[in-house]
Structures are given as structure tokens and as C-alpha cells.
VEXGU-211144 format. One record per residue (C-alpha): x, y, z; residue in one letter. Coordinates in steps of 0.001 Angstrom, whole numbers, padded with zeros to 6 digits, always signed. Layout:
// VEXGU-211144
XYZa
...
//
This chain:
// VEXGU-211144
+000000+000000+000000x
+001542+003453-001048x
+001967+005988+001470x
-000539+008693+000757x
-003403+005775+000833x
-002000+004732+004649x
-002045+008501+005477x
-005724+008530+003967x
-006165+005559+006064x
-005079+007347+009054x
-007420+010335+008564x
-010523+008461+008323x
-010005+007025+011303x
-011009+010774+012532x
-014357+010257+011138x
-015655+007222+013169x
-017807+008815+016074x
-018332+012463+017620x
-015195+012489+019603x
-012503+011469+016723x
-014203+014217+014214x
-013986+017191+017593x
-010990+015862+018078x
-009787+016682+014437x
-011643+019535+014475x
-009422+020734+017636x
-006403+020354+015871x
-007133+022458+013417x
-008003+025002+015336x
-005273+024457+018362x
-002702+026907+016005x
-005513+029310+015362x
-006400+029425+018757x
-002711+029662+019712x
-001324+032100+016940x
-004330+034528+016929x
-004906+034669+020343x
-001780+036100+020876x
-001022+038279+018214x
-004623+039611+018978x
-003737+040550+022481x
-000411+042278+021493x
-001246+043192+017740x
-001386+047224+018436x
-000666+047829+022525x
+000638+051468+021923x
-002247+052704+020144x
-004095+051809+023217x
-001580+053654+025546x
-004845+056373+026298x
-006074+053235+028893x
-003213+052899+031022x
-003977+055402+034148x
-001114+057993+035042x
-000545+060387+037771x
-000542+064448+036594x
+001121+066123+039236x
+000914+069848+038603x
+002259+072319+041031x
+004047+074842+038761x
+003461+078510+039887x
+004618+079972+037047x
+007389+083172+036694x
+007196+086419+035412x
+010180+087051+033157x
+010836+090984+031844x
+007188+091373+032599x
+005725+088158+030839x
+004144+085296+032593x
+005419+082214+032267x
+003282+079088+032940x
+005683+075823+031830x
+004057+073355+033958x
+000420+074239+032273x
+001746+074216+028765x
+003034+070844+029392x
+000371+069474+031008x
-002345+070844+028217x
+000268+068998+025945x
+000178+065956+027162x
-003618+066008+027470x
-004163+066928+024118x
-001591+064196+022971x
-003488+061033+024700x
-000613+059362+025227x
-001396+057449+028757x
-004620+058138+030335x
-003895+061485+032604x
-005133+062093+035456x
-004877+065566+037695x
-004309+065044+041178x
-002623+065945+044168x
+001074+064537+045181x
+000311+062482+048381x
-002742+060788+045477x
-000220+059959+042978x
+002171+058787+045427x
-000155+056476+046788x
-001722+055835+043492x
+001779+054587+042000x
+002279+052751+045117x
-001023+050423+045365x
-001218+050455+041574x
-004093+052604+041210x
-001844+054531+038850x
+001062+053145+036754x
+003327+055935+037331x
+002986+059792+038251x
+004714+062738+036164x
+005266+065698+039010x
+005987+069115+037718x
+007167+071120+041212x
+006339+074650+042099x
+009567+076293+040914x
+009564+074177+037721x
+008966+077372+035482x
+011055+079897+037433x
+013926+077732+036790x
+013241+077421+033334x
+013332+081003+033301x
+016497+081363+035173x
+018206+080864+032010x
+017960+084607+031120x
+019237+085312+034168x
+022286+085639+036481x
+022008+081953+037894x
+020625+079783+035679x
+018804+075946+036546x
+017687+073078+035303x
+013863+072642+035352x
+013196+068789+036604x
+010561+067033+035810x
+009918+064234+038612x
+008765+060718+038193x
+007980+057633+040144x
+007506+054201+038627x
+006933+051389+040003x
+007834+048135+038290x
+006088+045778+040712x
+002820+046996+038476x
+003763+046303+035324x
+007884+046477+033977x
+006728+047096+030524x
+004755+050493+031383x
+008217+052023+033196x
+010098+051032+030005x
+007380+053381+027964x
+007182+055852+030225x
+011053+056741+029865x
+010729+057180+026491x
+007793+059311+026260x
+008946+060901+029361x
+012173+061551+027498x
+010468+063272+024268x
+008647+065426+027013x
+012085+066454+028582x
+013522+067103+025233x
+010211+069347+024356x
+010198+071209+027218x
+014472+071949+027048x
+014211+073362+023738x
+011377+075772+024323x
+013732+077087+027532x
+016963+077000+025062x
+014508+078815+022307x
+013857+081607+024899x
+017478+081835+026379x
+018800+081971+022684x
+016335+084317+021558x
+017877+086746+024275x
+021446+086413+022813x
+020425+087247+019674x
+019166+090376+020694x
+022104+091141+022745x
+024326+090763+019526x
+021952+093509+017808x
+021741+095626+020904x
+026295+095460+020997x
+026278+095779+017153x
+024270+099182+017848x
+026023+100219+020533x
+029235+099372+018495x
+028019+101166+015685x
+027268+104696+017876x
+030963+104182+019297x
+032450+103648+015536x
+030578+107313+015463x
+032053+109143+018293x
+035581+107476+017328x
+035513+109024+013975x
+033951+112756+015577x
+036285+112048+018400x
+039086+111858+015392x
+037942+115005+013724x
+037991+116729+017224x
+041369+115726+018057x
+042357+117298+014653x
+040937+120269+015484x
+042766+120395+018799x
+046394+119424+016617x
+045744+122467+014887x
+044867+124658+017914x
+047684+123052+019701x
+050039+124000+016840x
+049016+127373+016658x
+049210+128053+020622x
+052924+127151+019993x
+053600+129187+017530x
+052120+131975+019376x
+053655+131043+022716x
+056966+131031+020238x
+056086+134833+019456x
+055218+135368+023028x
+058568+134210+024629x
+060870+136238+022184x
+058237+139517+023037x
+059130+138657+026850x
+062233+138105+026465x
+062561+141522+024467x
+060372+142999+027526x
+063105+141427+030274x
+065983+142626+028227x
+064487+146310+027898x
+063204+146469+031508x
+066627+145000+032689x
+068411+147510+030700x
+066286+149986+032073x
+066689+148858+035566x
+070261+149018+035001x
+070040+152463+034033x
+067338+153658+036672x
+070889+152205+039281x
+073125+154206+037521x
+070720+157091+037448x
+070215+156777+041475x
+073836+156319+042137x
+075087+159499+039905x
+072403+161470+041255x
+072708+160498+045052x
+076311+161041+044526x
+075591+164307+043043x
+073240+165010+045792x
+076137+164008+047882x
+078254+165872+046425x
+076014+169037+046630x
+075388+168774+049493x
+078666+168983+051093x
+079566+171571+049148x
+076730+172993+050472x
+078014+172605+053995x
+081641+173435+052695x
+080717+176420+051556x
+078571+177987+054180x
+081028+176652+056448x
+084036+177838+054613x
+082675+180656+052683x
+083113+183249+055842x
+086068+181753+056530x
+088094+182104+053417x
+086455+184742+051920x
+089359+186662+053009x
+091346+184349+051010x
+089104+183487+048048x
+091785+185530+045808x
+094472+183414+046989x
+092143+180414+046291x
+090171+180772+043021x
+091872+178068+041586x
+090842+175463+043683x
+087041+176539+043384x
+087046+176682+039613x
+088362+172567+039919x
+084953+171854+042041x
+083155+173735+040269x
+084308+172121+037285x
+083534+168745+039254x
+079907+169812+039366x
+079451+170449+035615x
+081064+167181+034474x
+078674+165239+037101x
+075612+167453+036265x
+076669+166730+032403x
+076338+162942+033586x
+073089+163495+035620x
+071413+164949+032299x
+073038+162411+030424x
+070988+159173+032063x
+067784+161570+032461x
+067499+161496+029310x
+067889+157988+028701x
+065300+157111+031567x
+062540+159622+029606x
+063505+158067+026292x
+063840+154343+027492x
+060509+154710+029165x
+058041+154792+026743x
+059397+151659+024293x
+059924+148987+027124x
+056068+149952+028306x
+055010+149691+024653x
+056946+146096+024172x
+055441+144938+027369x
+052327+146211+026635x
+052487+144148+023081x
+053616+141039+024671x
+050972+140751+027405x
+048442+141945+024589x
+049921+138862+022701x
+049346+136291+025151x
+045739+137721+026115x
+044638+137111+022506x
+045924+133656+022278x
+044954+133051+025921x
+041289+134421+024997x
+041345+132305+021269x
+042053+128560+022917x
+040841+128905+026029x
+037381+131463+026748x
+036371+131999+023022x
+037319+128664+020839x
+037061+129089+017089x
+034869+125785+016622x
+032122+126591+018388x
+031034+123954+020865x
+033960+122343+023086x
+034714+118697+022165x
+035657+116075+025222x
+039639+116158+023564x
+039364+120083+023498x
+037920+120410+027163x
+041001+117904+028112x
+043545+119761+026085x
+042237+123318+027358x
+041974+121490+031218x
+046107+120708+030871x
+046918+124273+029124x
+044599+127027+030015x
+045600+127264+033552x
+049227+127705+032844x
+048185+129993+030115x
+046451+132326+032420x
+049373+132482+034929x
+051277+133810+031984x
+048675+136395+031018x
+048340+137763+034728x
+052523+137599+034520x
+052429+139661+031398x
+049735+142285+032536x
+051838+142930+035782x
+055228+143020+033781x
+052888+145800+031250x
+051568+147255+034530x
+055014+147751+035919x
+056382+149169+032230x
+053168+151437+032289x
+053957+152632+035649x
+057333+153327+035323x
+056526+155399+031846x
+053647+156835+033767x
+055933+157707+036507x
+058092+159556+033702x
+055439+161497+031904x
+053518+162452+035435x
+056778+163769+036230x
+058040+164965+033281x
+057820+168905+034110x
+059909+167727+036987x
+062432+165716+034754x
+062222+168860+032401x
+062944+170847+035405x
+065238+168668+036906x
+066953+168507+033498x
+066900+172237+033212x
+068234+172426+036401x
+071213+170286+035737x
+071931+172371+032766x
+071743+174578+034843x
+073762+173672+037275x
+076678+172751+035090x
+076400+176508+033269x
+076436+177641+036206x
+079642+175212+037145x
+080929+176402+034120x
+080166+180160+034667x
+081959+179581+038595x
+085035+177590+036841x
+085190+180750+034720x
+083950+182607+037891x
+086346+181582+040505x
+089227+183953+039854x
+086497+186386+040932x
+085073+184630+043465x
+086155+187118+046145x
+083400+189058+044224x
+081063+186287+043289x
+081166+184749+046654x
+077745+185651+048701x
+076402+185247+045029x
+078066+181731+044173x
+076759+180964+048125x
+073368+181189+047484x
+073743+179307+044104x
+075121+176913+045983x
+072479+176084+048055x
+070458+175854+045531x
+071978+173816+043557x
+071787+171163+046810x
+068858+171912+046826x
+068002+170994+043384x
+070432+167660+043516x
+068578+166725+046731x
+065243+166616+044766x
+066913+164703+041450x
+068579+162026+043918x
+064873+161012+045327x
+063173+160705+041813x
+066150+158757+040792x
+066121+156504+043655x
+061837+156240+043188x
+062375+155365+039295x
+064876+152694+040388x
+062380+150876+042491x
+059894+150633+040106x
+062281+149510+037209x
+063689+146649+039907x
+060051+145303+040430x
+059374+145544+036223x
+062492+143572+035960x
+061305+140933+038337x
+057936+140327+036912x
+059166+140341+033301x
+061787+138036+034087x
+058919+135736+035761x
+056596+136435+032714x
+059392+135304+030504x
+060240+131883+032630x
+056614+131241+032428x
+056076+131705+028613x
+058896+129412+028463x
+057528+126555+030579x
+054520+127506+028098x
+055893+127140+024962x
+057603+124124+026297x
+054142+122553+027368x
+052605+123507+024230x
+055314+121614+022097x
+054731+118389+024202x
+050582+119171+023706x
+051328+118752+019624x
+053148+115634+020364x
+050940+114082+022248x
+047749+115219+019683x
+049748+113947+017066x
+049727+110528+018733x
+046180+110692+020022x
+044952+111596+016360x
+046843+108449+014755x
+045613+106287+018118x
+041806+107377+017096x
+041929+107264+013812x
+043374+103495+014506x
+040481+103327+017008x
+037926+104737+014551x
+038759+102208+011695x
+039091+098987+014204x
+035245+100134+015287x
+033697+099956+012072x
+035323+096974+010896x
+033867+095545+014253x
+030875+096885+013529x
+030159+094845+010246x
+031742+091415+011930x
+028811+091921+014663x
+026087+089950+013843x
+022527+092089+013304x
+019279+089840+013668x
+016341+090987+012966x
+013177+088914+014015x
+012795+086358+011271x
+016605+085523+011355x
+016699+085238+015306x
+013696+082905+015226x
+015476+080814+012360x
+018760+081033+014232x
+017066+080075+017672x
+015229+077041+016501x
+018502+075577+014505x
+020653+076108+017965x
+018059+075103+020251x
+017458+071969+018381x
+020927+071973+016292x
+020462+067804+015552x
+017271+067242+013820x
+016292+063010+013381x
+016071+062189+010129x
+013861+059193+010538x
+012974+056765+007896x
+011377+053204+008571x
+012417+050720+005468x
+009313+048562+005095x
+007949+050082+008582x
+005432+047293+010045x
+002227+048875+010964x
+001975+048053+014799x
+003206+045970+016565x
+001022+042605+016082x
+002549+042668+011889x
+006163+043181+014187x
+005645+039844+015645x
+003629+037712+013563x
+006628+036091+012301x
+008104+034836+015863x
+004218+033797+016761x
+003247+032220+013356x
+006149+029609+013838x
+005287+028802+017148x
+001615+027854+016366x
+002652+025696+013470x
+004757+024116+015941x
+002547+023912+018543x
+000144+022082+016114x
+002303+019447+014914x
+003112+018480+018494x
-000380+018208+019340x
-001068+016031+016234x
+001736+013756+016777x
+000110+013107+019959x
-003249+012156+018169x
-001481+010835+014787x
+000943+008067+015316x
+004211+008726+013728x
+005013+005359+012594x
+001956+003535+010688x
+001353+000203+012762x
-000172-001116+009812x
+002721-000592+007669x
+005118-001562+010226x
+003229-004721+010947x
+003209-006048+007371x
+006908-005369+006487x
+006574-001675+004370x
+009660-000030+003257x
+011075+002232+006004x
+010542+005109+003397x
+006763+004513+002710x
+006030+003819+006533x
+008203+007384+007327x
+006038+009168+004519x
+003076+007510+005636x
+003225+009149+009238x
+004567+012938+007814x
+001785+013604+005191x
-001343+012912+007627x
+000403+016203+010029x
+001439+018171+006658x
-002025+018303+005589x
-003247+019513+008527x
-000356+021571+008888x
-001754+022711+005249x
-004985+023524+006495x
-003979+024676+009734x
-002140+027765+008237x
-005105+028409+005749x
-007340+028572+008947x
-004668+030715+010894x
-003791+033432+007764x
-007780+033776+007354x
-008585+034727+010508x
-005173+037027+010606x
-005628+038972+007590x
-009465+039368+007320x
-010449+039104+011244x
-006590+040996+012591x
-005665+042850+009313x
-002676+041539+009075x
-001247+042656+005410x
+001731+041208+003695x
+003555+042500+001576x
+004218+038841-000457x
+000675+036796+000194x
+001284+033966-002154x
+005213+033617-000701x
+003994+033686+002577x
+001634+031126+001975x
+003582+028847-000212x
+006637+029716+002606x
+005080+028448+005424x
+003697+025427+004006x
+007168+024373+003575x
+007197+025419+007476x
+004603+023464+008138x
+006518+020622+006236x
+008943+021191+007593x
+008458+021177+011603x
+005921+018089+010972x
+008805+016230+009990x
+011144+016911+012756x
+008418+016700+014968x
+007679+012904+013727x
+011371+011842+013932x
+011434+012624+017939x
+008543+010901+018546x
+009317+007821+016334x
+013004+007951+017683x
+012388+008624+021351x
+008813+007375+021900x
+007144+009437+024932x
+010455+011065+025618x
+010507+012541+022545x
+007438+014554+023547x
+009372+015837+025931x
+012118+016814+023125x
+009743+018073+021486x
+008779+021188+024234x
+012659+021219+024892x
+013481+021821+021161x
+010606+024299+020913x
+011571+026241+023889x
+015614+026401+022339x
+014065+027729+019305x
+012242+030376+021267x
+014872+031411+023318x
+017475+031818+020142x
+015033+032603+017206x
+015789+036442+017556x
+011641+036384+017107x
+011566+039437+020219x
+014719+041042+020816x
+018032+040901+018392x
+019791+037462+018964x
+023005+039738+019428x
+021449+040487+023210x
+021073+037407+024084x
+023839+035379+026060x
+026736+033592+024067x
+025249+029837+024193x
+021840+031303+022594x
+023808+032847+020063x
+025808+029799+019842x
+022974+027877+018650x
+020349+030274+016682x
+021895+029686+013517x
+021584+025923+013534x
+017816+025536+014582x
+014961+025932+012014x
+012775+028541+013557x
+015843+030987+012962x
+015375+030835+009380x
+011525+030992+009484x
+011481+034204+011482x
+013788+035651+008786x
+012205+034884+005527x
+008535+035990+007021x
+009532+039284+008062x
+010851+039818+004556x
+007371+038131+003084x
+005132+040205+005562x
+006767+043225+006058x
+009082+043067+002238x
+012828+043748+001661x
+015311+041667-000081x
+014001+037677-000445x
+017998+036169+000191x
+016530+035461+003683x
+013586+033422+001971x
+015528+031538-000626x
+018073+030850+002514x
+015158+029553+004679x
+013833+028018+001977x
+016731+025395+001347x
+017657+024996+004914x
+013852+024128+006205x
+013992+021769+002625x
+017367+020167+004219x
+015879+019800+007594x
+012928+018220+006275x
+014518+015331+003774x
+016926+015122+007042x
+013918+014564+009160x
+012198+012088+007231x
+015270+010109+006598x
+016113+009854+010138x
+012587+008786+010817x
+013044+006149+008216x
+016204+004816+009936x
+013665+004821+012831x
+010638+002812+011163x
+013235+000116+010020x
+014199-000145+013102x
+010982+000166+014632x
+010306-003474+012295x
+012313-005477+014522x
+010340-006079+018194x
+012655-005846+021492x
+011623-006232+024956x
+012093-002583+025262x
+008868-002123+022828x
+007516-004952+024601x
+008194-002966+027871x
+008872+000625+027113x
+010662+002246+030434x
+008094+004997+029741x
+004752+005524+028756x
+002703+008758+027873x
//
């Protein structure tokens, strides 16, 4: 009898009675029941997130911030309402801590009170973090604290780059507000420039008039010194003339009664001092007129120096030529004008003294006149005794009186000499202190056009560096700081793109649960089915038809089996796949597949190979890589995924269900083909063996 007939053989035996046909019917539906049931209760759990109850803990009071109100922990909470991610609930903290605690809630989200004045602390002189609080609590469910840290983490990142929008918003003003104020000090450099080159050229011309002022005081110290000089000799020759006078005066009342007897006898000696008076009269007139002559010029010089000085005084420092005093032309009139001044009040008292002295002259001119008339006088009348004095016996109560008057007269000469001198000696002094000062001056005003000289090329340096800095300073207006402010606050933006993104996450793990169920059903059928055909064994079969004989009755309903399963998947679940026909025609060769290996371990092992069975299923759960990548799993797991056939399944379906490249399918393909011929051949070397009876299959050690 061929083998498809004995596995037809084997069917009908599901047909005699109620209980064979519900038991058929069961295991059909056992992978149905076992594939769909589970992919049904995990096919979309995030889009059902809006169930789970959570904890809002809300006790934000808000900030003001350069008079706006801030309100963080509201705009986050309205957020998070409006997003329906988790069910929120708004409660108290003692609530949520409880909540979290007996599992009312899953976990609580606490904003605290200072949460937005932190935030808003980054515009400020201290700035903080804002924390957002939570409390999980995995004895409730592990899964729900791995969500929450990633939604709570998108949250975090939300609510750090609104605070880094608002910080970097302010810094982008700032660089307007310092490319302003930049651009006003480029301004003032370059008037500050032109200001400073106005003072250069005031400085150079107070020189140059402090030049013409020193050699005008010096002329002024030279003429009053000259002067002074003279006014000395003047006193001298006319206090010794006064002298002189004088004692002749005395000598010649004294002597005049006693030698008048004698005066013949002595005429020559009287003509010799009266000839002494003429020559010292001669002098007298001599420096007279070179006082009333001198006079007038050193009071005009003096007078034309301190005028001098007064204009330049009253040009740079009370009446400026440029109108309105710049900050360099205050400092530069701050360091000179004072000094200036000293030598204008020097100058007017060296003129005053000048004037005084030629005032002193003209108010006494009639007296010089007289004084000068006198000492002409005087020496005619010298003259007129030298010629005289042989007749002095005649001349003498004549030449007496003359005499006395001519003391009289020197008297009066010697006191305007010695007045004239006093006045000239305290010209002298201030001239000579008016021309030290002019000096010091013109010395000053010579180190004021160096320094302007450097302080023009140090602005005009300063004035160029400005404006250059002016146009490297960045100037935002609005639209560029908001473009500017989003890029920085959130410089890295995720680029996210799915290659043949599964839908939810049911389509994500219908290829590690598919598998399973086919699995799952070809263990239950070998437990209905016998793997080995007694029939066949009993009359002598070849080990070949009595192996094929036992796989096909399981493939079929492995066949059928997945038909049920994929129905109720795709048009009960949705499930969509990308290759329908692949899949189906793929997992029939699963089906095929795990039907054979399932056979060999029972016909090999008997009841223990039941037990291999769960063992072999639960290694090919552990290292199919159907959850988690097989690279997370511990070395022996990775050890053995690549040599176990649910490795390969899980492969080649996600490329049929969710697409990408079919290498994985083609490489399934061959090694679930291998495994099956290797299956059935092993379970051939099993029926042949199974053809000989031992006391062990008399007797089996165990029984299920």
C-alpha cells in the first residue's frame, strides 16, 4: 500500500464517532487558537496607551520674566492632554504617590512649584535646570516604566528646547543691541578723530604763538633789565651828586666866611669843584634822558607782549574758534589754560610795571624837564663859577646862594632817581617771571602737539578697528533670530525613515508567533497521529513509505492549519503582507517542515521525545531572535540560533510580511527543505528499526 493511501487511512479514522471528528476539528483550530490569540492581544498595545492610568502632578506657579508670565508646567500638562498618550489624570502629590504605590496609577509625572522659574532662570544671572519628577513602580507592570522613559524623554527634550529657544532668543538680541552700541561708538571714534584734529591744529598754533610770546618777553626782560640798570646808575650818579652838593653845600657855608678873606688866593681850587659839578651834572642829564627816552618803548613792548598772550589766551581757552567744546578740546584746554592764564596775569603785571614806570616819567616829566633844566643849569652855572672863581672874592655871597640851591636841586633829582629805580627793579622781576613762564609755556605747548599727534593716529586706529567691528557683529532681525534660535536650540534634527515600517506591533511579531503555532500544532497532532503507521510496520513496508506515511497525515493539517490561521489574521486581525502567495507557499514548507522533525522525535524517542519536542521548541524560542536581536542574548543562545529551524523561518517571514530583499527566503527556503529530507530520513532509519520487536517495545521504560 503506497503511502498517501496509509495517510488517507489514518485520517478516516477521525471520522468514526463524535469524539474522533472534535478531536480533528481541535487540531485544526489548536494553532488558530494559539497564533491569533496572541497576536490579537499584542497586535497594536501602543495605540491603546490612552487606557493605562497615570498620575498628573501639577504644582508649577509659574514666573514672570521681563514682565511676561510664564506658565511651563500648564503648557506641558495641556500637551500631554491633548496628545493622549497614557490616560492622565490631575491630582494631588500624596494621590499619585499612593496611586503609584497600590497600583491605582502606573506611574505619576510631578511638575514642582519652581519648575517654570527655573526654566526662566536661564535669562538670568544663575541659571537651573527645570526637573521634571517621576515615580515608577515596576512591581505593576515592567513594561509600562520602560514606555514611560521614552515618552517621558520626548517630554524632557520638548520642554528643554522651548527654555533654550527663549534663552537663545535673548542672545540674539544682545548681539543687535552690541552691534548698535558698536556702531554709535564707531561714530564718536571718527567725531572724536575730527575733534582731536581740530585740537592738533589749535595746539600747533598756541605754539607758535607762545613762540612769538617768549621772544616779546624776552625783548620785555631785556628792555626792563636795561632799564633797571640804568634807573641804578641814574640813582647812584644822582645820590652822589646830591652828595656831592650837598657837602659843598656845607663846605661852603662853612668855609665861605672863613676864606672869603682868602678866596683871591684860592680861586683856583674853586674853579676845579666847580668844574667837578658840571662834568657830574653833564652825567646826571646824560641818564635823564635815557630814563625819559627808554621809558616809553619797554612799556610799549610789554604792553604788546601781554596783549599777545591775552589774545591767544582768549582764542584757545574762553572763546574757541569751533564753536562747541569737544571732550579732547575740554582735556587739552583742562592741561593748558591754567598755565596759560598764569602767563597772562605775569604779562599784565610786567605791562603794569612798564606802564607805571613810563607813567611815573610822563607824570613827572615837568619835573624831569625841570630837573633837566636844572642840571643844565647847574653845570652853566659850574661852568660860569670855573670861569667865575678867579672872581670869586666878588662872586662869593652870590656863588653861596647858588650853591644852596643847587643842593637843593640835587637833593630833589637824587629822590626821583632813587623812586624810578624801584619801580624799574620790580618791572624787571615780573618780566623776568613772565618770561620763565612763557617758556615753561611754549615748552608745554610743544609736548601738547606731540601728544595730539599721537592721540589723532591712536583714534583714527580706534575709529577704523570700530567699524570693521561693527560689520563682523552679527545684526538679527526677528525672522533671522527665530530661524537662528530654533537651529541652535534643536541643532540635531532626526532624520527618521522606517524601510518597510510594520504597521503596529502585532505585523512586528507575527513572524516569531506564526512559527510557534505551526509548531505547537504538529506536536499536538503527533500526539493524536501516530508517527510510525502500525499497519505498515506490521506487514513489512519499506522504512521510506512507513516514514512518509506518518509525515503527510500532520502536513495536511499543517496545510490547512495555516489556511485557517492566515484567514482569521488577515481578514479578522488585518494583518497585510507584503508577499501573500510567498507567505503562503513559505510556510507550508514550514509546516513541512516542523511536521517532519516533529515525527522523527517521537518515532526515535517514543514518549520522551514529547518531551524533546517542548525542549526543542523552547531552544528555538529562546534563540530565534523572534523578540529582541539574537546579538542580546547570552553567548550559548547565540551559539545555537543559527543551527535551529525557527531561525530561518522568522527571517524569511519578516521579509514576506513586512518586504525587503528575499535572500533570507531563498536561505530559509533550502535549509527548512534540508531539515525536512533530514527529518524524514532519520525517521526512516527509525521505522526500520521500529520493524524489529525488542523487549524494550515490549516494555517501554516509559509511557505517555
Amino acid at each position: 500500500m503506497r503511502s498517501p493511501k496509509l495517510a488517507a487511512l489514518e485520517l478516516k479514522r477521525f471520522g468514526r464517532g463524535r469524539m474522533p471528528r472534535a478531536a480533528l476539528v481541535a487540531l485544526l483550530l489548536l494553532p488558530l487558537l494559539y497564533g491569533a490569540l496572541y497576536l490579537w492581544s499584542f497586535w497594536d498595545p501602543y495605540g491603546r496607551l490612552d487606557k493605562i492610568p497615570v498620575a498628573l502632578v501639577n504644582d508649577d506657579k509659574g514666573a514672570t520674566v521681563a514682565g511676561k508670565r510664564i506658565a511651563a508646567g500648564d503648557e506641558i500638562t495641556g500637551k500631554l492632554r491633548d496628545s493622549k498618550v497614557f490616560d492622565w489624570q490631575e491630582v494631588g502629590a500624596d494621590e499619585a504617590k499612593d496611586g503609584v504605590e497600590n497600583g491605582s496609577y502606573y506611574l505619576s509625572l510631578t511638575m514642582p512649584s519652581d519648575f517654570s522659574e527655573r526654566i526662566a532662570s536661564n535669562s538670568g544671572d544663575l541659571p537651573e535646570t527645570g526637573a521634571l519628577q517621576v515615580r515608577t513602580n515596576d512591581s505593576n507592570n515592567y513594561i509600562v516604566g520602560q514606555i514611560s522613559r521614552t515618552v517621558f524623554s520626548e517630554v524632557r527634550t520638548a520642554a528643554s528646547t522651548n527654555a533654550s529657544r527663549t534663552f537663545l532668543d535673548k542672545i540674539f538680541i544682545s548681539f543687535s543691541d552690541i552691534h548698535d552700541a558698536t556702531e554709535k561708538a564707531a561714530k564718536g571714534a571718527g567725531d572724536l578723530k575730527g575733534g582731536i584734529g581740530k585740537a592738533k591744529k589749535g595746539s600747533q598754533d598756541l605754539a607758535k604763538g607762545l613762540k612769538n610770546a617768549k621772544n616779546g618777553s624776552g625783548e620785555l626782560s631785556g628792555g626792563i633789565k636795561r632799564l633797571d640798570k640804568g634807573a641804578a646808575d641814574l640813582a647812584t650818579g644822582s645820590r652822589q651828586v646830591a652828595d656831592g652838593t650837598k657837602q659843598l653845600s656845607q663846605k661852603v657855608n662853612k668855609v665861605a666866611g672863613q676864606v672869603r678873606p682868602y678866596l683871591q688866593d684860592d680861586g683856583r681850587s674853586i674853579a676845579r669843584a666847580a668844574q667837578l659839578v658840571a662834568d657830574s651834572a653833564k652825567a646826571a642829564r646824560h641818564h635823564l634822558e635815557t630814563l625819559v627816552k627808554g621809558a616809553p618803548v619797554a612799556a610799549k613792548d610789554a604792553r604788546a607782549a601781554s596783549d599777545d598772550l591775552a589774545a591767544v589766551h582768549q582764542e584757545f581757552c574762553v572763546d574757541p574758534a569751533d564753536g562747541e567744546a569737544t571732550a579732547p578740546d575740554t582735556a587739552v584746554r583742562a592741561r593748558v589754560c591754567p598755565a596759560l592764564k598764569r602767563g597772562v596775569t605775569a604779562a599784565a603785571n610786567a605791562a603794569k610795571v612798564a606802564a607805571d614806570v613810563d607813567a611815573t616819567v610822563r607824570a613827572n616829566k615837568g619835573d624831569l624837564t625841570t630837573l633837566d633844566g636844572r642840571l643844565a643849569d647847574l653845570r652853566t652855572k659850574s661852568q660860569a663859577l670855573v670861569r667865575e672863581a678867579p672872581h670869586l672874592d666878588d662872586d662869593l655871597k652870590s656863588a653861596v646862594a647858588k650853591v644852596n640851591a643847587l643842593n637843593s636841586g640835587a637833593q630833589k633829582v637824587s629822590q626821583g632817581a632813587a623812586k624810578l629805580h624801584t619801580g624799574l627793579a620790580s618791572a624787571r622781576t615780573g618780566a623776568s617771571d613772565l618770561d620763565k613762564g612763557v617758556g615753561r609755556l611754549r615748552t608745554g605747548a610743544s609736548d601738547l602737539d606731540g601728544g595730539l599727534f599721537k592721540l589723532a593716529d591712536g583714534s583714527s586706529k580706534l575709529a577704523v578697528g570700530l567699524h570693521d567691528g561693527v560689520a563682523k557683529i552679527p545684526d538679527y532681525d526677528k525672522d533671522a533670530r527665530d530661524k537662528r534660535t530654533e537651529v541652535m536650540a534643536d541643532p540635531v534634527k532626526l532624520a527618521s525613515q522606517s524601510m518597510h515600517k510594520a504597521p503596529n506591533y502585532g505585523t512586528g511579531f507575527a513572524p516569531y508567533f506564526i512559527p510557534l503555532s505551526l509548531w505547537v500544532g504538529a506536536m499536538v497532532a503527533y500526539m493524536l497521529i501516530q508517527p510510525l503507521n502500525r499497519r505498515a510496520l506490521a506487514a513489512g513496508a519499506s522504512a521510506w513509505r512507513i516514514a512518509f506515511a506518518g509525515w503527510l497525515p500532520v502536513a495536511a493539517l499543517g496545510v490547512l492549519q495555516i489556511a485557517a490561521l492566515m484567514s482569521v489574521l488577515h481578514f479578522g486581525l488585518g494583518l497585510q503582507m507584503a508577499r501573500t502567495a510567498g507567505t503562503l507557499a513559505f510556510l507550508a514548507l514550514v509546516t513541512c517542515c516542523f511536521s517532519a522533525i516533529v515525527q522523527w522525535l517521537n518515532a526515535r524517542f517514543g514518549a520522551a521525545g514529547r518531551i524533546l519536542v517542548l525542549a526543542v521548541l523552547m531552544l528555538q524560542l529562546t534563540s530565534a531572535g523572534g523578540t529582541y536581536p539574537v546579538q542580546t542574548s547570552p553567548p550559548f543562545f547565540n551559539a545555537i540560533h543559527p543551527f535551529l529551524p525557527m531561525t530561518y523561518v522568522v527571517e524569511g517571514l519578516r521579509r514576506l510580511i513586512s518586504g525587503g530583499p528575499l535572500e533570507p527566503v531563498w536561505t530559509g527556503s533550502a535549509v527548512l527543505a534540508a531539515f525536512t529530507f533530514g527529518a524524514l530520513a532519520l525517521t526512516a532509519l527509525s521505522a526500520r528499526r521500529k520493524q524489529v520487536w525488542t523487549l524494550d517495545r515490549l516494555h517501554p521504560e516509559l509511557s505517555l
